[in-house]
N, C-alpha and C positions, 0 to 999 in steps of 0.2 A: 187434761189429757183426753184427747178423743177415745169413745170405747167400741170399735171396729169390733165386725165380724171376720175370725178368720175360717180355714176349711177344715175338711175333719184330718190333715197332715200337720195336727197340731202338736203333738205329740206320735212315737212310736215305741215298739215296744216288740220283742220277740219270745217265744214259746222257749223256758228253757227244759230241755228233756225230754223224752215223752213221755206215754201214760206207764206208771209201774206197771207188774202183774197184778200185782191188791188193787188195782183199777183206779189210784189215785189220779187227778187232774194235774195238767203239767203246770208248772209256777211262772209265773213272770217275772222278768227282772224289769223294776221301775226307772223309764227314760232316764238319758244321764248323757253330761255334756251337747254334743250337738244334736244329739234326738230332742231333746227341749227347743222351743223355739224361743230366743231373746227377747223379751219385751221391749228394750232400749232399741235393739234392730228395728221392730214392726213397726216402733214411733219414728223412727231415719227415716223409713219407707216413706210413710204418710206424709212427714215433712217434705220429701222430696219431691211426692207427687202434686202436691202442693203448688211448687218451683215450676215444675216441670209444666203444668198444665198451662201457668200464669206466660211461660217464656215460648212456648211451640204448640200451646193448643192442643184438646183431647184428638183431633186425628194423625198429626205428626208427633203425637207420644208414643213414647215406644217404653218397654219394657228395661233395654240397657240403656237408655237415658236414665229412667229411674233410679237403676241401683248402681250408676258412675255418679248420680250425688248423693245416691245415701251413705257410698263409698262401702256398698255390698255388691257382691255376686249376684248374677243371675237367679241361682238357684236357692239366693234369697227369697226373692220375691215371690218365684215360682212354688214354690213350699209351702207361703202363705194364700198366695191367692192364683187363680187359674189364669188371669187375662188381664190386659189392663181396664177393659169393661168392666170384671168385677172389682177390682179394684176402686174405682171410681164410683160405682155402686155402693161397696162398701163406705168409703170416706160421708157421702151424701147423707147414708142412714144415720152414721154416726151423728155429724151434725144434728139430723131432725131430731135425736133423741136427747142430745147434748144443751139444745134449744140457748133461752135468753134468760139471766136470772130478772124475777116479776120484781120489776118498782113497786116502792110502798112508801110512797111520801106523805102520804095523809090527807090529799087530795086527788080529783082527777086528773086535771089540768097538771100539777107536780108530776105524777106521775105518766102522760105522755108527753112530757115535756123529756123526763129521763130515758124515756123509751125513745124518744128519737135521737139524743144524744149519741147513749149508745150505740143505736144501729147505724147512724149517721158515720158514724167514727169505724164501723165494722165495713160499709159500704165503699167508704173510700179511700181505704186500703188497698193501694197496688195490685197485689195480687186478689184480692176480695174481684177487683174492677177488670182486669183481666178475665178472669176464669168465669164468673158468671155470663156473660154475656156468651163467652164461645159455650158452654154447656147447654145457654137455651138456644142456642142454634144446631147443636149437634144432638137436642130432646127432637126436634123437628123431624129428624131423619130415623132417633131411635127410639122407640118407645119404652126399654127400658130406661133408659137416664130420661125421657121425659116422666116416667110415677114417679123415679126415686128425687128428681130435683122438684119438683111437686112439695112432695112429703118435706123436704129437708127446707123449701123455702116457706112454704104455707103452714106447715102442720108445729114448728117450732115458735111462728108469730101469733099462732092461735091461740096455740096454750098460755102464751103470755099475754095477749088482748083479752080471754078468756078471763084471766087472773084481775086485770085490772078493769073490767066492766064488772066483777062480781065485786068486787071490793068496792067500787061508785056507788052501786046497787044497796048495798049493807048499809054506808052510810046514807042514804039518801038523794047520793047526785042524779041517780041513774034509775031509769025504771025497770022491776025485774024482771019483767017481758021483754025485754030489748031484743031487736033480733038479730044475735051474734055475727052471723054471714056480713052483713052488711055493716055493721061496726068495725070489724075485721076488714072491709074493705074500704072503711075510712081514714083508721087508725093509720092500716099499713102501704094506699094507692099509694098517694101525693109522695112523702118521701122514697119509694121505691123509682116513680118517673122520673122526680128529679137527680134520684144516682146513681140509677141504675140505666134509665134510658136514655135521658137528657144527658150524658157523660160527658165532662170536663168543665160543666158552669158551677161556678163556685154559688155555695149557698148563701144568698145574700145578708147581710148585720142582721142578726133577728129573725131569723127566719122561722129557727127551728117552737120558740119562742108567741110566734103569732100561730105557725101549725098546731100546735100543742090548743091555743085561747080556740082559734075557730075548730077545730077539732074536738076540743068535750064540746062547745056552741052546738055544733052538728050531733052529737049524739045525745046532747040531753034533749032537740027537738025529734026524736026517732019515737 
């Protein structure tokens, strides 16, 4: 379950009474029924935005697209988040913080062998292949969804290359000067062109498999 930010109309709540004479403070009555916000709704939401991005693109999305498939109300949405820019902001963070769980095969080579499996299988998924491509064309024009797609595509693959050069390093594969940046740009270019920009060529028998062999090749000469 992604763990979004929502706004501060996350809860409400009203003043009941006022201050006695004895100068007491008035009491609060604790949120109830629709003053709470649903968890199960705010996950409709993000599923739908999801949909929605994949089927009409971040600039023909609208707001009552969204909540006609999360099969909520406007004032759904609107409760939780101000725009569909934050919204989309929000979904992005979520991801970077949600990241990739770290392979741990017992080798290097094992382990981005898994790492691209993985991500391979995340990449080319439908709506995965949709919606990345129209967001970095829409980071072009905006610069906030250009940090936050940033963060949610770099800073999620780092922590997880991060994980598996320190692990190489421990055992011996790997030297522990390495210089991350550029491991990071080894580990994560090649699969990212091939499906993210190269879009719809199938990955050839073994691909992922020889990526993986010349890939630790290339970082154990760094």
């Amino acid at each position: 379950m992604l763990v979004g930010m929502t706004t501060n109309a996350d809860t409400t709540s009203a003043a009941a009474g006022a201050e006695s004479a004895a100068g007491k403070a008035p009491r609060r009555r604790a949120p109830a029924g629709a003053a709470v916000l649903r968890e199960d709704v705010t996950e409709a939401i993000r599923a739908a935005v999801f949909e929605e991005l994949a089927a009409v693109g971040f600039a023909r999305m609208s707001i009552e697209g969204i909540a006609r498939r999360a099969g909520v109300g406007k004032t759904a949405v609107y409760r939780r988040w101000r725009s569909k820019l934050h919204l989309v902001l929000d979904l992005l963070s979520a991801i970077a913080v949600q990241g990739l769980p770290a392979p741990d095969t017992g080798s290097l080579e094992g382990d981005l062998r898994l790492l691209y499996e993985v991500t391979s299988r995340a990449l080319r998924h439908p709506v995965a292949g949709q919606i990345i491509p129209d967001l970095q064309a829409e980071a072009a024009r905006n610069p906030d969804i250009a940090e936050a797609l940033q963060k949610a595509l770099r800073e999620g693959q780092q922590g997880v290359a991060s994980g598996i050069v320190a692990a190489a390093a421990a055992r011996g594969e790997l030297d522990e000067g390495i210089d991350l940046d550029l491991a990071l740009d080894l580990m994560s270019g090649p699969l990212y062109w091939r499906s993210v920009v190269v879009r719809g060529a199938k990955l050839p028998k073994g691909y992922l498999a020889s990526l993986a062999r010349s890939t630790a090749a290339a970082l154990r000469a760094l």
